[in-house]
N, C-alpha and C positions, 0 to 999 in steps of 0.2 A: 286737210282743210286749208283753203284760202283766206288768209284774213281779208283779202280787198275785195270777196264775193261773198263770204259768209254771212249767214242771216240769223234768226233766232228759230226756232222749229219747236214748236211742243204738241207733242198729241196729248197724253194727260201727264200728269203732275199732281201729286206725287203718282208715279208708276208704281206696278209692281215689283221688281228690280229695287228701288228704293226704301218700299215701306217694307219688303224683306233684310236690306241690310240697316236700315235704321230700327228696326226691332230684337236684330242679333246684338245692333252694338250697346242698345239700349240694355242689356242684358248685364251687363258687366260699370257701364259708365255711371255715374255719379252723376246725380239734377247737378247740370248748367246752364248755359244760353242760348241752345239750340236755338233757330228762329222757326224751320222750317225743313221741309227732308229735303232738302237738298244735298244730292250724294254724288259728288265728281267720281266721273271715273278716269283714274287715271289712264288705263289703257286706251282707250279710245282717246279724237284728234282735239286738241285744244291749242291755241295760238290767241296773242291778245289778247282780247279782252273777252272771247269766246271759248266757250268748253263743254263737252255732250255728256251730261247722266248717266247712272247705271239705267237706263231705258232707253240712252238712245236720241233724247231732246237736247236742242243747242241750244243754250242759254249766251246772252247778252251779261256780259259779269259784271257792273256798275258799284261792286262792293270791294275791288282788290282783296278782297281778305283781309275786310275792315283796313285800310293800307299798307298791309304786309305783304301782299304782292305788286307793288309800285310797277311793276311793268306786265301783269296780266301772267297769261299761262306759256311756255314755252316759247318765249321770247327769244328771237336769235344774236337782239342784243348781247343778252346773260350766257345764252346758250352755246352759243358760237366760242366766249372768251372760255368758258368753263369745257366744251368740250378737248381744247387741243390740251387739259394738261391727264397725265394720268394719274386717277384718285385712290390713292390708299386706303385697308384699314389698319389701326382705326381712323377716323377723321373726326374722331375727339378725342384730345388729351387732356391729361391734369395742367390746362394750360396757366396757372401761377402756381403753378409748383416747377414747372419744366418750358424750356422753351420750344419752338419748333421752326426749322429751316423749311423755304420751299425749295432748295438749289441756287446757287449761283451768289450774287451779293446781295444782301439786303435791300441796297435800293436800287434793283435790278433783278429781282429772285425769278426763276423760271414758273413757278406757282407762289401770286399771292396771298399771304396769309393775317393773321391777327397784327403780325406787326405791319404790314405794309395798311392796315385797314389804320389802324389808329394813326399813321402817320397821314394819309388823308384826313382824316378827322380835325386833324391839327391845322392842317391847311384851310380845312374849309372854316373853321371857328376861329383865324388867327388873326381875324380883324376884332375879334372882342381880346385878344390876349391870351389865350387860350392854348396850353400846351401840353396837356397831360391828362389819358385816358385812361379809364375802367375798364375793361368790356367783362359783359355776366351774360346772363342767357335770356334776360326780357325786359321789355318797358318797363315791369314792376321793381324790377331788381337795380335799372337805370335810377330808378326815383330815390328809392330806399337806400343806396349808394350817396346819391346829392345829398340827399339829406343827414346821413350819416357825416358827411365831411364837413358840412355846415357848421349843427351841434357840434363836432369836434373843436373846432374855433372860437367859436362865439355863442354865448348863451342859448336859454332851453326853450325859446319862443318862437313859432311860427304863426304864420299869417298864410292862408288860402281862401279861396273863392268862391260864392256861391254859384252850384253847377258845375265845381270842378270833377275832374274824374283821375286817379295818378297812380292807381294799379290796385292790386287785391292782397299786397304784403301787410300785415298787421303797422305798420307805420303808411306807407301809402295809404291805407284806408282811413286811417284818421286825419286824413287831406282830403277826402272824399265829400262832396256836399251837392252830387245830381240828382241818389237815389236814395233811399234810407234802406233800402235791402242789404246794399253797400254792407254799412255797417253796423246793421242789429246785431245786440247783441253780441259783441265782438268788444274785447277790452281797446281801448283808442289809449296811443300817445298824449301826454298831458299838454296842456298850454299851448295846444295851436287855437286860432282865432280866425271866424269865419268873417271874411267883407263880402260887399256888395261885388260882381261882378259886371263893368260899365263898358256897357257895348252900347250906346246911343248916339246916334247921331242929331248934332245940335244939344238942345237944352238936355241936361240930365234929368229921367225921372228913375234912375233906379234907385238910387238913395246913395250913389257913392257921393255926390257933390252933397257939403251939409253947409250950412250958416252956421257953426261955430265957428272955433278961435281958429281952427286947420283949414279949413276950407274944403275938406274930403274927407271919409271915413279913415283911413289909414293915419294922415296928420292929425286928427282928432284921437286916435286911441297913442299916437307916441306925442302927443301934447305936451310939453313940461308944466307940471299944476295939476291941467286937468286929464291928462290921457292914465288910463291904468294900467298900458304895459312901457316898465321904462326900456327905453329906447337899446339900452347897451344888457339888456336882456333877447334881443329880437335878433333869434337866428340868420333868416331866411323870411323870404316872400319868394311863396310859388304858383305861377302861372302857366293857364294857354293861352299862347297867343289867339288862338282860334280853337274853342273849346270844342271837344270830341264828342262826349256821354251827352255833355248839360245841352246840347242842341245847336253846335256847329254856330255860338255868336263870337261877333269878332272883337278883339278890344281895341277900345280908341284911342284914337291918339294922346288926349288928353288924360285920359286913365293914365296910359303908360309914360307919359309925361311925368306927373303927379309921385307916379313910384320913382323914377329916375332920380328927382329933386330929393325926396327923402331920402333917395338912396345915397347920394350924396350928401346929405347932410349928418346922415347917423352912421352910415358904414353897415347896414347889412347884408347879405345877401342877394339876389336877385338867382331862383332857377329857373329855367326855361325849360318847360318839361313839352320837347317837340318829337312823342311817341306817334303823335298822329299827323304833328301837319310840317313836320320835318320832312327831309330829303327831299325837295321840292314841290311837295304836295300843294303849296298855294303859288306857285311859283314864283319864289325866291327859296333858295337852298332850306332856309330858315325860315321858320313862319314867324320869329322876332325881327327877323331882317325889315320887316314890314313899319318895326312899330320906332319910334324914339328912346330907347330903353335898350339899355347893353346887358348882358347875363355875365352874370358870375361864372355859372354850372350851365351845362346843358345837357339835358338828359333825353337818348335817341335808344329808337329798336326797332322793333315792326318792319318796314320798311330796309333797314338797315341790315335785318337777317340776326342780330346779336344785339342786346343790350349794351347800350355803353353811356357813360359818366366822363363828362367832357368837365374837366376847367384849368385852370392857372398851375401851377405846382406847388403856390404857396398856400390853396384851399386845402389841400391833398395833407393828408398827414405822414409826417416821416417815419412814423415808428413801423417797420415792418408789422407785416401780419395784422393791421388793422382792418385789413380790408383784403378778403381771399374769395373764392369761388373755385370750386371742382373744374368746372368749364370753363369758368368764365374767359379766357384768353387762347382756350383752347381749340375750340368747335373751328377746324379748319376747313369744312366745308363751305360751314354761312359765315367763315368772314371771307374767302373767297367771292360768296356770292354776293358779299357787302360792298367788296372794291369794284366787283364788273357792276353793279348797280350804279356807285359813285361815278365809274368812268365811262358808263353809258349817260349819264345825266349829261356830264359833261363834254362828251365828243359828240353826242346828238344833238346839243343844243337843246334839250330835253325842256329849260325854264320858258323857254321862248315859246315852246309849242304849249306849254301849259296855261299861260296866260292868256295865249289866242285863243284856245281852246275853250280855258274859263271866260273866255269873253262873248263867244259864240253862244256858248251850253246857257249863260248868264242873260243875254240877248235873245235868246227862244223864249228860255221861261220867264221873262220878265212881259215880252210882246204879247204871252198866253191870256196872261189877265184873267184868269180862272177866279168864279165866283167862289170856291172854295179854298184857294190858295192863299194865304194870309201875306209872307215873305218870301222873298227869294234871297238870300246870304251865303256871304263866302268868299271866300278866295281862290284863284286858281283852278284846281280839280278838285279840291274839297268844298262841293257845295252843298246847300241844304234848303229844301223846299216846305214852309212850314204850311199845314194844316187848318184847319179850324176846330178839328177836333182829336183826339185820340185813337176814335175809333174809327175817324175818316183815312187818317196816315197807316192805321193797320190794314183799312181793307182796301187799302192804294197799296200797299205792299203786296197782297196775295194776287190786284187785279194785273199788275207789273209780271207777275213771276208768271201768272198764265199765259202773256203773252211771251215771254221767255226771258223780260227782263229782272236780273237779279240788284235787288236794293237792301236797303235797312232802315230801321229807324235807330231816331236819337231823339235825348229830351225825351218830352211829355205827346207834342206833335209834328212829330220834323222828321223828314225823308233825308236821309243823307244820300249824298252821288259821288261815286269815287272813280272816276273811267282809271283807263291806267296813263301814268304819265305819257305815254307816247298816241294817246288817242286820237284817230284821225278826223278830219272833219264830217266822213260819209259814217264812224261809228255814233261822233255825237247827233249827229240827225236821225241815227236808226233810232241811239236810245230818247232822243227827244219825243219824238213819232211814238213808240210803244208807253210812254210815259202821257202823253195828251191824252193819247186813247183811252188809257186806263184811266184816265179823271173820270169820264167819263161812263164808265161803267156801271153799269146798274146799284151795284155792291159797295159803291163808292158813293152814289147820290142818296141812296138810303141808309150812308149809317147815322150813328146820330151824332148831334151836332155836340154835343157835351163829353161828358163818359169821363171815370177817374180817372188818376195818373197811371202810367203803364211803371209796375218796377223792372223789367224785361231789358238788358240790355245784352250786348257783344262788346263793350270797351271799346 
């Protein structure tokens, strides 16, 4: 396959080939998040941001894998570094139990591994102060980790946000507040505290700005007098910079301003949980990089190949054994594939093409002006195209997929778009072009304009 010729190609969807292996797998798996039978095949040609089905159809991949494949399918970026080394098994070890060499010096090894991955880390986090990594096996395990080191410090109080999303561990989910599927039923961690999440532009109407003694919800609840969580109680405050699940809104400056101040004045925490819009996905390395507000923690994966728990050494506890993982420093393959990720970002100039890229993708769909389109938001290559209704953004979803473009939703009515960081300009016009069209479609003008909330997500 060509990337600079390829097109999208579907005869039907789902095929046979499909609804055969998605009924065998069905078989055995557990209710998840499936969205749709979409079934890669791996043997057959995929490159980019392109990949052909067990039947044979090209699809247009606009979902990286929710952004876990930041650079698309068989990328020669990745591929190329990963090919010249020769890979062992196993390529998982007990890795905080035991170390592992990849030959040569450390910072010079013939094969990159977990150490040389967290020593990028360090690098790329060392304008917040930042020296000392986690690595576990997921975004959920990255979260649960911060938050663990936090609590160990400083009092049993947190703060999270309405729409957040920060994995499916029995403590990440008691930071949850997009879906209530989330967390029915499920015992929650005590004393965390939901705020307004303020993504407005101009005047605040979400209710984080208040006319009390604070001046925002957050300084209103560590109020001295009137606030009811005392201050030298308050773990941690955890955010997205650019929320994932709750529907890709971005936060403002003055939000994050607002935490900064407090942050400074009381001493607690600040995490930056950039499972989604980390490794350059808005482009800047960081999707806090965007905002006035410095992190304590930062907590990466997806994209990254390995969960990891980024912060200072003085957040970190010194008591051995407080913090282990089977894997977690082990899996020498995806930290491998974490450092040629890092070091394709950065010898491609990878932030630069993302932000033209999001400017272009951002530039189509703004010019569309679709009488169904409500927003257009985002940063970078994590954008998101909002709906008017629920059941308009689902069936923009299946009109996408029959033309061969692969999307998702987020929120209640939000199309998310995730090309892969190296998207070129003739990919974002293919996916723009198959995305107009699908407005358009019959299935799209007749759904209706209402419809409840969807509990259906991919994280």
């Amino acid at each position: 396959m060509d990337r600079d010729t390829a097109e999208p190609r579907v005869d039907s969807f789902p095929g046979e080939a499909a609804r055969e292996w998605v009924a065998h797998h069905q078989r055995t798996a557990a209710p998840s998040t499936y969205v749709y039978d979409f079934v890669w095949d791996i043997t057959e040609d995929a490159v980019g941001p392109f990949c052909t089905d067990a039947d044979g159809n090209v699809l247009l991949d606009f979902t990286a894998h929710v952004a876990s494949a930041p650079l698309g399918y068989n990328n020669p970026k990745i591929l190329d570094r990963l090919d010249a080394f020769d890979l062992v098994d196993p390529t998982k070890i007990a890795g905080q139990d035991f170390y592992v060499s990849g030959g040569g010096p450390p910072d010079d090894p013939d094969l990159p591994g977990p150490t040389q991955l967290m020593d990028r880390l360090t690098d790329l986090t060392s304008d917040y102060g930042l020296d000392t990594v986690f690595l576990s096996n997921s975004g959920a395990e990255a979260v649960e980790n911060a938050i663990k080191i936090c609590y160990a410090k400083r009092g049993h109080r947190a703060v999270t946000f309405d729409g957040a999303f920060h994995g499916r561990t029995l403590g990440a989910l008691s930071l949850n507040r997009s879906k209530a599927v989330h967390r029915r039923g499920f015992p929650e961690v005590p004393g965390v505290v939901a705020l307004p999440y303020c993504s407005c532009e101009g005047d605040c109407t979400c209710g984080w700005e208040t006319d009390g003694p604070g001046g925002n919800r957050l300084a209103d609840l560590l109020h001295h007098g009137q606030g009811v969580v005392d201050p030298a109680e308050l773990a941690y405050v955890i955010l997205e910079p650019q929320q994932g699940e709750g529907g890709y809104r971005v936060a403002s400056d003055s939000f994050a301003r607002d935490i900064a101040d407090l942050k400074a004045e009381h001493g607690f925490y600040v995490v930056s949980d950039e499972i989604q819009a980390g490794l350059g996905r808005t482009g800047e390395m960081w999707g806090i990089d965007h905002l006035p507000l410095d992190p304590d923690v930062v907590a990466s994966a997806k994209g990254l190949r390995v969960g990891a728990t980024i912060a200072n050494e003085d957040v970190f506890p010194d008591e051995k054994a407080r913090l282990s993982s089977t894997w977690g420093a082990g899996d020498v393959l995806a930290a491998a594939q974490g450092v040629a990720t890092i070091d394709a970002i950065e010898e491609y100039d990878l932030l630069a093409n993302v932000r033209e890229r999001g400017r272009q993708f951002t530039d189509l769909l703004t010019d569309l002006d679709h009488e169904h389109v409500v927003d257009v938001r985002g940063r970078g290559l994590m954008l998101a195209v909002e709906l008017d209704s629920r059941d308009r953004r689902n069936a923009l979803v299946e009109a996408c997929l029959a033309r061969g473009l692969l999307t998702l939703g987020c929120g209640h009515e939000t199309l998310r778009l995730l090309p892969p960081l190296d998207a070129t300009e003739r990919e974002i016009d293919l996916g723009y072009g198959i995305l107009a069209d699908a407005l358009d479609d019959p299935r799209v003008r007749r759904a209706r304009a209402g419809g409840s909330p969807d509990e259906s997500d991919v994280s």
